[in-house]
C-alpha positions as CSV (number, residue, x, y, z in Angstrom):
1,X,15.4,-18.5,-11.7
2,X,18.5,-16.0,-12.2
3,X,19.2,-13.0,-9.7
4,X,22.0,-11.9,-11.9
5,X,20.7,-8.7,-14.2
6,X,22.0,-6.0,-15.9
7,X,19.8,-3.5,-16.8
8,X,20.8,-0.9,-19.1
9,X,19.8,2.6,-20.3
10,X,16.9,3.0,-17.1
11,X,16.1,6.6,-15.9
12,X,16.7,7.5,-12.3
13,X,14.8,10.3,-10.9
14,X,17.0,12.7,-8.7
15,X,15.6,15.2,-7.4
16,X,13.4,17.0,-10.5
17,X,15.9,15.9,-12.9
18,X,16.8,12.7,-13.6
19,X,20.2,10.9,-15.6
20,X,20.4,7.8,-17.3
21,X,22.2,4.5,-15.8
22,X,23.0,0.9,-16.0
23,X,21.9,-0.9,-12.9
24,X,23.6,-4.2,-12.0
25,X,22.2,-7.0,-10.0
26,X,24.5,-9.6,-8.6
27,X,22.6,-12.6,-6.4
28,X,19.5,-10.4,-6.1
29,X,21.6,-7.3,-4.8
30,X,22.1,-3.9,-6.6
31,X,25.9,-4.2,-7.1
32,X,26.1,-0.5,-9.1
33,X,24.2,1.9,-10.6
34,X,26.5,3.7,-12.7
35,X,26.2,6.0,-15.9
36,X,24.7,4.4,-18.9
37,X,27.4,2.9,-21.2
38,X,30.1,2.9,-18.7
39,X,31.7,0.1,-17.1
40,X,30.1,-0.6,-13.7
41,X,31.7,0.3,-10.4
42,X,31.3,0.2,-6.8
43,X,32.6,-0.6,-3.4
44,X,30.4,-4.1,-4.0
45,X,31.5,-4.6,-7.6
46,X,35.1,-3.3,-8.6
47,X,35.5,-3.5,-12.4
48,X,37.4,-6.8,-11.9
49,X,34.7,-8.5,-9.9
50,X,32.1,-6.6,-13.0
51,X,31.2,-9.9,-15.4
52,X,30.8,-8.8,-19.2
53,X,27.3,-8.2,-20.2
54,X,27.2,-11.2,-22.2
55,X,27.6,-13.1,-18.7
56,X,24.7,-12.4,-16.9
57,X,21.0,-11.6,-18.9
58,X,20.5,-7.6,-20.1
59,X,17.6,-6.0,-20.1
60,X,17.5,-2.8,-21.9
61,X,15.1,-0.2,-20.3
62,X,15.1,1.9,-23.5
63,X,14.8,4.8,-21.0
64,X,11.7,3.5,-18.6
65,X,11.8,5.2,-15.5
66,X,13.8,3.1,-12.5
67,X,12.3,2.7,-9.1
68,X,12.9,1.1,-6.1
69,X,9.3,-1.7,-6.0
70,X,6.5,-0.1,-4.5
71,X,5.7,-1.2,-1.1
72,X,1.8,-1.1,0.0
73,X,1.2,-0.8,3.8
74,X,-2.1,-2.5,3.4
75,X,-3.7,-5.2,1.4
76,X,-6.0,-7.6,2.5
77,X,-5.0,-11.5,0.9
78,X,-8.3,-13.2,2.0
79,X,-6.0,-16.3,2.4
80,X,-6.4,-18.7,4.6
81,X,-10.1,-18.1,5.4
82,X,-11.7,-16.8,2.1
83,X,-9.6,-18.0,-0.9
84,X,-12.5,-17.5,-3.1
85,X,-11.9,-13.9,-3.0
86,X,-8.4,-13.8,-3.6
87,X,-5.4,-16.2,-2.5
88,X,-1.5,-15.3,-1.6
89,X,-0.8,-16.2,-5.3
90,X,-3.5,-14.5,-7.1
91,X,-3.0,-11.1,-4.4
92,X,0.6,-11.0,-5.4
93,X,0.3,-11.5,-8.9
94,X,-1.8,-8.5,-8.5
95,X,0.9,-7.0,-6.9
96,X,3.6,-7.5,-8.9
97,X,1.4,-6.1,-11.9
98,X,1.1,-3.0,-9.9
99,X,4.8,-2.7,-9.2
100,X,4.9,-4.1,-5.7
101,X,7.6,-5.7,-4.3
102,X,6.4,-5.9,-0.5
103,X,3.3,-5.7,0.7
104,X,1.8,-5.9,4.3
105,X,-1.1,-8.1,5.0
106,X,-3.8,-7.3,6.9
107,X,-5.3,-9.8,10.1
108,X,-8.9,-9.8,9.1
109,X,-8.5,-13.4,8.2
110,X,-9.0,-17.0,9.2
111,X,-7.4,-18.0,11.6
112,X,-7.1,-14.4,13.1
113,X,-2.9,-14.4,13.3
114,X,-3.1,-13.4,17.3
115,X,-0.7,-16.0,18.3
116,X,2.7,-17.3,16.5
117,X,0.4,-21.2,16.6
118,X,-2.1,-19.1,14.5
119,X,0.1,-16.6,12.5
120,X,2.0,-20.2,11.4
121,X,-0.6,-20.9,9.1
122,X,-0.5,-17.7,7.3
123,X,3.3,-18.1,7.0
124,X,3.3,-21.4,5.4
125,X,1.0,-20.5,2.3
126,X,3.1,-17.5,1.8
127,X,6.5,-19.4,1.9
128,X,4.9,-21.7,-0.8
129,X,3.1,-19.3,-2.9
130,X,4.0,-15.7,-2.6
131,X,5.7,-14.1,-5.7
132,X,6.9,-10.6,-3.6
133,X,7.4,-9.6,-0.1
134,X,4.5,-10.9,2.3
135,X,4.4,-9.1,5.7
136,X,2.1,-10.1,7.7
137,X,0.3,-8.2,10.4
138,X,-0.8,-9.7,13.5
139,X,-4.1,-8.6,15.3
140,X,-4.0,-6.3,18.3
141,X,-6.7,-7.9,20.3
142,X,-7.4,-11.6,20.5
143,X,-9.7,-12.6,17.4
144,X,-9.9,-9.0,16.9
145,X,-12.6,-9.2,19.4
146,X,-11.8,-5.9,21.5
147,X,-11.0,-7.7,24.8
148,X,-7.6,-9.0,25.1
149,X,-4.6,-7.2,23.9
150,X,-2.3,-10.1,22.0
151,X,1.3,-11.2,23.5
152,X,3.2,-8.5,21.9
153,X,6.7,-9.9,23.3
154,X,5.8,-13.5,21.7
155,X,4.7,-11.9,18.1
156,X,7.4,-9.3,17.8
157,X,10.0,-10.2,15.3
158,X,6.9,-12.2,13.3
159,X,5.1,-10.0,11.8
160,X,5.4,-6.2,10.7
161,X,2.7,-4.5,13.0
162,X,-0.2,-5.0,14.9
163,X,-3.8,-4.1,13.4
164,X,-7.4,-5.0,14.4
165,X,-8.2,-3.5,10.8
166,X,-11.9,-4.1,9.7
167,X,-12.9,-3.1,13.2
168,X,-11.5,-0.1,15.3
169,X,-10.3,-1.1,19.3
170,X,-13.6,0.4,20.3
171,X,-12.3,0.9,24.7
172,X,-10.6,3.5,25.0
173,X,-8.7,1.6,27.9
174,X,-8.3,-1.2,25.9
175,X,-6.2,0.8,23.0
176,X,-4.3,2.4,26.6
177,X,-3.5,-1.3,27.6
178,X,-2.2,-2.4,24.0
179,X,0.0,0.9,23.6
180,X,1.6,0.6,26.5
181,X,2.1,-3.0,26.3
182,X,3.2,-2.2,22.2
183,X,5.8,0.6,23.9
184,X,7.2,-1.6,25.7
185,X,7.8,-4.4,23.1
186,X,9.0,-1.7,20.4
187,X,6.1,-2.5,17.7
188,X,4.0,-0.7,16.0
189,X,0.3,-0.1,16.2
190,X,-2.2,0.8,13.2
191,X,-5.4,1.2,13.5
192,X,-8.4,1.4,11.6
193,X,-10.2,4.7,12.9
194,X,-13.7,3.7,13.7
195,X,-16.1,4.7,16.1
196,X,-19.0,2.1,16.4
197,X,-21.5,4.9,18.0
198,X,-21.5,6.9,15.4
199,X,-21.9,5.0,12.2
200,X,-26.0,4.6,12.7
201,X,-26.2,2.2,10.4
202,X,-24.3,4.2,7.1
203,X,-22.4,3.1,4.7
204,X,-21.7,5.8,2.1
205,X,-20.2,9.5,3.4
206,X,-22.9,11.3,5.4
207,X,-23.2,14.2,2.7
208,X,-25.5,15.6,-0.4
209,X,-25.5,12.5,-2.4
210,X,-26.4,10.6,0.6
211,X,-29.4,12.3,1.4
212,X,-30.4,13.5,-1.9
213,X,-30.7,9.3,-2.6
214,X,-31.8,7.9,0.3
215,X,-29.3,6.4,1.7
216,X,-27.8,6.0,5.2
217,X,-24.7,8.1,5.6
218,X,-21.2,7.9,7.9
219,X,-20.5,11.0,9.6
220,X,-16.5,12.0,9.3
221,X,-16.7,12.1,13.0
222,X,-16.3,8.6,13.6
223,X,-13.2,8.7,11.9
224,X,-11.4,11.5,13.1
225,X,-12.6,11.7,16.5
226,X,-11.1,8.2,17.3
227,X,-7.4,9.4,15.7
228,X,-7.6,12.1,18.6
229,X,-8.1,10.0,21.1
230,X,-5.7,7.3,20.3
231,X,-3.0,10.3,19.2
232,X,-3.3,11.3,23.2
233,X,-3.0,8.0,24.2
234,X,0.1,7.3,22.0
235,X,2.0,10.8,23.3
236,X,1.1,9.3,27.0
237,X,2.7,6.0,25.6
238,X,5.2,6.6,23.5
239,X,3.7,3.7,21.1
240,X,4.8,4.1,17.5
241,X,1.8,4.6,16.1
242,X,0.4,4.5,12.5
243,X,-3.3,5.7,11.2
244,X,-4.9,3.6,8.8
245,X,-6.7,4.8,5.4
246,X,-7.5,8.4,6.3
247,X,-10.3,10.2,4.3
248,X,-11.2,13.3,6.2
249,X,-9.6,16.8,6.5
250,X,-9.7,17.0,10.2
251,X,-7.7,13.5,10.2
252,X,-5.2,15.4,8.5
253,X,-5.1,18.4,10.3
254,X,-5.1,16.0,13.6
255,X,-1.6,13.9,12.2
256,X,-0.1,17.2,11.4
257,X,-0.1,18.8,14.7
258,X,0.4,15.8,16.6
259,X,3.6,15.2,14.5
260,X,4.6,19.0,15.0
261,X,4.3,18.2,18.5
262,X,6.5,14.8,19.0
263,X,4.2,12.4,18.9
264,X,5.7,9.3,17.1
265,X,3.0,9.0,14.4
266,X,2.9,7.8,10.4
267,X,-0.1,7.6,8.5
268,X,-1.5,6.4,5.1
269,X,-4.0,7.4,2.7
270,X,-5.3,6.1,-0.4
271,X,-5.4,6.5,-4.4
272,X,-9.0,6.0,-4.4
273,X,-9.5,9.5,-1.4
274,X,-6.9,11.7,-3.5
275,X,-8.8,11.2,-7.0
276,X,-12.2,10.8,-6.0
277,X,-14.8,12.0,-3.4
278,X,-18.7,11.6,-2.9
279,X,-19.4,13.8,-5.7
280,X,-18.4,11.0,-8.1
281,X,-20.5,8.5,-6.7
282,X,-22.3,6.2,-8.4
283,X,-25.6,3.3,-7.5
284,X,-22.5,0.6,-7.9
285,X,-20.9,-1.2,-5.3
286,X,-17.6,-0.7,-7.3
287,X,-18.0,3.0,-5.3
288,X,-18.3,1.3,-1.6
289,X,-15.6,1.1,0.7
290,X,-14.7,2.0,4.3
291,X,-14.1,5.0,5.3
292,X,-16.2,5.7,2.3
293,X,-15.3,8.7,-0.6
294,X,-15.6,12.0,1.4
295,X,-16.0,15.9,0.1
296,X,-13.9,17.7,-2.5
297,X,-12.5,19.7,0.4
298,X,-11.6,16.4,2.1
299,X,-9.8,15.0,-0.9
300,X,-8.0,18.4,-1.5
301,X,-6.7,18.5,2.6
302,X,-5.4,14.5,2.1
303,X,-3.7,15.9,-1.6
304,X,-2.1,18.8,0.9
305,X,-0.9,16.2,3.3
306,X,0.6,14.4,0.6
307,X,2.7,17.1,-0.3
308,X,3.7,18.7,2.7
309,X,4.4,15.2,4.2
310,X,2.0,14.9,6.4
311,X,0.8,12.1,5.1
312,X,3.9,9.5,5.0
313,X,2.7,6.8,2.3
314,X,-0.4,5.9,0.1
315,X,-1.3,2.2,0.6
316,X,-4.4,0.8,-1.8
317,X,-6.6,-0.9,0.9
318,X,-6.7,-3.7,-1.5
319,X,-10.2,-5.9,-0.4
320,X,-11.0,-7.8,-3.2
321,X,-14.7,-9.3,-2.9
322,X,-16.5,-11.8,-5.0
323,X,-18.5,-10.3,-8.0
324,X,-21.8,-11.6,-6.3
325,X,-20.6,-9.9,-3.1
326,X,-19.6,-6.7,-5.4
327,X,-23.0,-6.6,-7.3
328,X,-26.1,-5.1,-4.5
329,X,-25.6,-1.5,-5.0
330,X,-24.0,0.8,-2.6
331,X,-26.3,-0.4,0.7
332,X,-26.2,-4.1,-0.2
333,X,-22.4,-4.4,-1.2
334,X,-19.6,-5.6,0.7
335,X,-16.7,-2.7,1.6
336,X,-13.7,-2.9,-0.4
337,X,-12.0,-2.2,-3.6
338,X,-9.1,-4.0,-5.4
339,X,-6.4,-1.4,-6.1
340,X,-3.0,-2.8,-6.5
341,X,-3.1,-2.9,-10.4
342,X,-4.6,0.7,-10.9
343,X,-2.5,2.5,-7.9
344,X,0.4,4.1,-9.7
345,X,-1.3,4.6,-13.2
346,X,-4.8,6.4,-11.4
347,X,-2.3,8.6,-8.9
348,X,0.4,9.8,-11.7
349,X,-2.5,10.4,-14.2
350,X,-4.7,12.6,-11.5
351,X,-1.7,13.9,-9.6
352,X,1.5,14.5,-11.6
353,X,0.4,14.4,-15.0
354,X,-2.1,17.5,-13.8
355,X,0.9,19.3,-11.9
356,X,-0.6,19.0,-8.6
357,X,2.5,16.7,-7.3
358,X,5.7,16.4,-8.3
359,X,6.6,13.0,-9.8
360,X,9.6,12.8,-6.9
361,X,7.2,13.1,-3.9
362,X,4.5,9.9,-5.6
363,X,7.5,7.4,-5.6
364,X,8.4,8.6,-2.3
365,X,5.3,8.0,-1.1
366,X,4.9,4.4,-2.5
367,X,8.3,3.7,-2.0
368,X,10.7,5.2,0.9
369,X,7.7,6.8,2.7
370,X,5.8,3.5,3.9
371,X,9.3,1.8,4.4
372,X,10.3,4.6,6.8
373,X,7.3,4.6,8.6
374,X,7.6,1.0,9.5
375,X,11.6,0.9,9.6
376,X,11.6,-1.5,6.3
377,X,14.9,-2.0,4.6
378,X,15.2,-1.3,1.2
379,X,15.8,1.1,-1.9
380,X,17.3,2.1,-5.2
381,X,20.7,1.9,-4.0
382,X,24.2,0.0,-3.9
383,X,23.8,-2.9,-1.9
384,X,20.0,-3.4,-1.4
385,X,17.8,-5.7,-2.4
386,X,17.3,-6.0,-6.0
387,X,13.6,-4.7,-6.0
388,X,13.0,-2.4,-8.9
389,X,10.0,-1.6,-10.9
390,X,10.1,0.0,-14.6
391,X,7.8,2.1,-15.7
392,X,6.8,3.9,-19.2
393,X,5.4,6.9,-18.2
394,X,4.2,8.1,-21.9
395,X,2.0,4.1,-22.0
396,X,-1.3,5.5,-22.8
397,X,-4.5,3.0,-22.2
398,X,-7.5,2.2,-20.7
399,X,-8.0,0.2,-17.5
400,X,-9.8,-3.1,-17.8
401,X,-10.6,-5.0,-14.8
402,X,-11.4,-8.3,-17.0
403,X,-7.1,-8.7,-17.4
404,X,-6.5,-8.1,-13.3
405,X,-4.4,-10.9,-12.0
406,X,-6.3,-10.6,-9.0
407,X,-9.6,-12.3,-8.3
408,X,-11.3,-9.0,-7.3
409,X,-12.4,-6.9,-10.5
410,X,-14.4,-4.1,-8.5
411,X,-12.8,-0.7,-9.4
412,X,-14.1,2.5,-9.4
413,X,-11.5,3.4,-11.9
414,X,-12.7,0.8,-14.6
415,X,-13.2,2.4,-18.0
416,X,-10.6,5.3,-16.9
417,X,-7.9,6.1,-19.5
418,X,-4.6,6.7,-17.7
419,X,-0.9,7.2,-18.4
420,X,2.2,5.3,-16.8
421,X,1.9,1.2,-16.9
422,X,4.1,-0.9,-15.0
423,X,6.4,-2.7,-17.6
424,X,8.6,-5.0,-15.6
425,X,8.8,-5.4,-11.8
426,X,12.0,-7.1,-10.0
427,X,11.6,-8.7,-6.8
428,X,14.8,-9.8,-5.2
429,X,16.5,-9.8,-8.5
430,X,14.5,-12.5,-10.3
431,X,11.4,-10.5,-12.6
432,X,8.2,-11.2,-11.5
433,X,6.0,-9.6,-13.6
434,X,7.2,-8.7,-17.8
435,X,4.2,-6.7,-19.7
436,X,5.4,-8.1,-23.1
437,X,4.5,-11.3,-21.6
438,X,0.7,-10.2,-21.6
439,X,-1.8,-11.2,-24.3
440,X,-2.8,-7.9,-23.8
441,X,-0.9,-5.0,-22.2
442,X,-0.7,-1.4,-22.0
């Protein structure tokens, strides 16, 4: 497979304006960007070391919009442990429909990587199968059990952060113990914000539709009130420390002050909490997921966050189930959602395309944001890695959850008519994913 590209006539956002350019790829590097038509030039690739566009394949963008590939802070792979939900192949095929290039895989699986014995087995089936970026996270606590912190010394450099997501570190000493140890070791920690005392049994927000339907609700509380304490215990620390999925407005309001104050925090929302909220709720387990859909007002603080910065990246929470597991209502249901083929259509749709965020800050925060916040290389620039996603923003269609690539199909966006489909992702200069390859594409 060739890592030599040229690709011609792509749009390049800059600022709120944007200019037209060739982009070459040389060995699965960006060796230019330079004006469209013009011969290319840079520090990497003087115009004698430029090959003719004959030599290397073109691929005429027709002026899609150029961006760096999405990167997605949190997806859950199922593989090894549960391949019947989704595998490293099927997840990113998913992905690279989306217009990921990395994405960050979450412990909850089997084995639980909490060792680099255990995390080896993880790292094999990615090496063999993976089509983007894997990064794996290790577990905070042993077996994500709560009662042993992991050997951060022996896992840094093998994984991108630590997470006991799926469960939060319910001792408060415990979460003291792993921060400092984390500190110390220079890793990250990001949690899942959970309080076990105060879910009672729910499983959809504790609000109007909840009671008005008889069901058991989750109180926003046991989100937020967890992000305080560990945002104390990560200022006593100095742990780099990143907040999981966020859904409430007092989460928000938390991250923001803490940040204002010094405290070396990063957090993530995502698509499905800045479109939706429990008002759009519906007796299908397509609607369940944890944290669950909030209030209006919660969705409209995490859409402020967004675009003041307080919130640094939107990652999907991808957790694809079976359709059996998907099928028992909202109490009967497993938690989780696919989202990495409906991310960037559902969020420019509901957010840009109704003026309520600029088209600059949603790549930033599915791009540069989540690569900041966890010190990842990367970017639309000379000399990076070739990983580039083109997209046609005026692509008009409907989204069908019968052509995902991934094995989950549970949505709560199925039957929603968007705009902006992913046409062509790059990963590492090779393309991983072509639309006009589809039997059936936007």
């Amino acid at each position: 497979m060739t890592r030599d590209l040229l690709i011609r006539n792509a749009k390049i956002l800059e600022g709120a304006t944007g200019r037209t350019a060739d982009i070459l790829v040389l060995d699965g590097r960006i060796a230019s960007i330079s004006p469209a038509g013009s011969r290319c030039h840079s520090e990497t690739a003087s115009a004698s070391a430029c090959p003719a566009p004959e030599s290397v394949p073109v691929i005429d963008a027709g002026g899609l919009l150029a961006s760096s590939g999405f990167t997605d802070l949190h997806v859950h792979l199922r593989e090894p442990g549960n391949p019947e939900k989704e595998t490293i192949l099927t997840g990113t095929a998913a992905a690279a429909r989306g217009g990921y290039t990395t994405v960050c895989a979450m412990p909850n699986i089997s084995p639980v990587p909490d060792s680099p014995e255990s995390l080896a087995a993880e790292q094999a089936v990615i090496s063999r199968d993976a089509l983007v970026e894997v990064l794996p996270y290790c577990s905070i606590t042993k077996g994500r059990k709560g009662l042993e912190t992991v050997d951060f010394e022996a896992l840094k450099g093998c994984c991108v952060a630590f997470s006991d997501d799926g469960s939060g570190v319910q001792d408060g000493r415990m979460m003291l113990e792993a921060m400092r140890r984390a500190a110390e070791a220079g890793v990250i920690i990001a949690a899942h914000c959970e309080d076990n005392s105060l879910l009672r049994g729910g499983y959809i927000h504790d609000g109007a539709y909840c009671r008005t339907h008889g069901h058991r609700g989750i109180c926003s509380e046991s989100e937020w009130k967890q992000i305080e304490r560990d945002l104390e215990l990560s200022a006593a620390t100095g742990c780099r420390y990143h907040v999981c999925h966020i859904s409430t407005r007092r989460s928000v309001e938390l991250i923001r002050e803490a940040k204002l104050s010094g405290v070396k925090v990063s957090c993530e929302t995502a698509p499905h909490y800045l479109t939706l909220c429990n008002d759009d709720l519906q007796e299908d387990g397509r609607f369940k997921m944890n944290p669950p859909l909030r209030t209006a007002d919660d969705r409209e603080a995490l859409i402020e966050g967004l675009a003041d910065g307080t919130i640094d990246a939107v990652a999907t929470d991808h957790a694809p189930h079976t359709a059996e597991q998907k099928s028992r209502g909202l109490e009967g249901s497993a938690m989780g959602i696919v989202g990495l083929e409906t991310a960037f259509p559902v969020l420019y749709t509901s957010l840009v395309c109704s003026g309520r965020l600029p088209m600059q800050r949603l790549l930033e925060a599915l791009t540069d944001g989540p690569r900041m916040a966890f010190g990842l290389k990367g970017g639309l620039r000379e000399g990076e890695r070739a990983d580039i996603t083109l997209i046609d923003t005026n692509a008009l269609f409907t989204i069908d959850s019968s052509l995902f690539a991934s094995k989950g199909r549970s949505t709560p966006f199925e039957g929603m008519q968007v705009r902006g489909a992913i046409r062509k992702t790059i990963f590492n200069g090779s393309v991983v994913y072509d639309s006009a390859k589809e039997k059936t594409c936007a």
